[in-house]
C-alpha positions in Angstrom: 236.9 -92.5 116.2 236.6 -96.0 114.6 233.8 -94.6 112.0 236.8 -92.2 111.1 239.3 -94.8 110.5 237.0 -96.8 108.9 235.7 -93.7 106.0 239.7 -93.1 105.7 240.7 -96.6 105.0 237.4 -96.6 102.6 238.9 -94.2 100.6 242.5 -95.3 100.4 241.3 -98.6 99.5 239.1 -96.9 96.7 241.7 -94.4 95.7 244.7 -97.6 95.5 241.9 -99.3 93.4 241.5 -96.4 91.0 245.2 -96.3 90.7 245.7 -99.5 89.7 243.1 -99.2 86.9 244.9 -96.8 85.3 243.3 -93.8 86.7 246.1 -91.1 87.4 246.5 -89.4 90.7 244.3 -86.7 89.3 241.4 -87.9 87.6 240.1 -89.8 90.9 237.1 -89.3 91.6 237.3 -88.9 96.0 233.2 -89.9 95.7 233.8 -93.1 93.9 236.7 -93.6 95.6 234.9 -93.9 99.0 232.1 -95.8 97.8 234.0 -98.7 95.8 236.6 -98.6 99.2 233.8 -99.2 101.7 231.8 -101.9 100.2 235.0 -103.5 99.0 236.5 -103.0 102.3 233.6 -104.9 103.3 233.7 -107.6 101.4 236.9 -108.1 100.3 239.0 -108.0 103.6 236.0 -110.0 105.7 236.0 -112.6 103.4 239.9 -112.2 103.1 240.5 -112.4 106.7 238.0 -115.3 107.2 239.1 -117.3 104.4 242.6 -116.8 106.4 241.7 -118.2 109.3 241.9 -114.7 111.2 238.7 -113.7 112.2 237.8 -110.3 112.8 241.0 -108.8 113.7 242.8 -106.4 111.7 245.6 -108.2 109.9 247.6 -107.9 106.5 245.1 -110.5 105.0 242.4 -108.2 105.3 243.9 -105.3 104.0 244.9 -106.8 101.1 241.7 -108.6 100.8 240.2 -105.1 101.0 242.7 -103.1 97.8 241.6 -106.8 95.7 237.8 -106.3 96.9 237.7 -102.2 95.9 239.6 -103.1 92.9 236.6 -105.6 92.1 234.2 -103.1 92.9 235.3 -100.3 90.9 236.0 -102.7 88.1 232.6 -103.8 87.6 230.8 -100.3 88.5 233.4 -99.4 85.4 231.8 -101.7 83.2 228.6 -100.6 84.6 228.7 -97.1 83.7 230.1 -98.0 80.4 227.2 -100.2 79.4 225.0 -97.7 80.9 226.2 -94.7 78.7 226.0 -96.9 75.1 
């Protein structure tokens, strides 16, 4: 059940992170989306929550730290693929 949660939040993270870079709601790509969401999940919201002084728990720090670290993420695997394609 926590792998489950885990994929989900992945995905909204990614998904937020594509909206906010100007992606509307349907050009996401749901691939991308979970990709850029777990890793920034990762390490956005750890270092978020540590940085907070909150540990490992599930607070608000985290999840923010997690949008800002998938919006990092999909940022720089944008530049990527542009680079990439010239």
């Amino acid at each position: 059940m926590l792998i489950l949660a885990i994929l989900c939040f992945g995905i909204l993270a990614g998904g937020i992170a594509q909206l906010i870079l100007g992606r509307s709601m349907n050009d996401i790509d749901w691939t991308t989306a979970l990709v850029t969401g777990l890793i920034g999940s990762f390490v956005g919201g750890l270092l978020a929550s540590l940085l907070a002084g909150d540990g490992l728990a599930l607070r608000p720090s985290g999840l923010i730290g997690s949008v800002v670290g998938a919006l990092l993420v999909a940022y720089v695997g944008g530049l990527w693929a542009r680079r990439s394609r010239a």
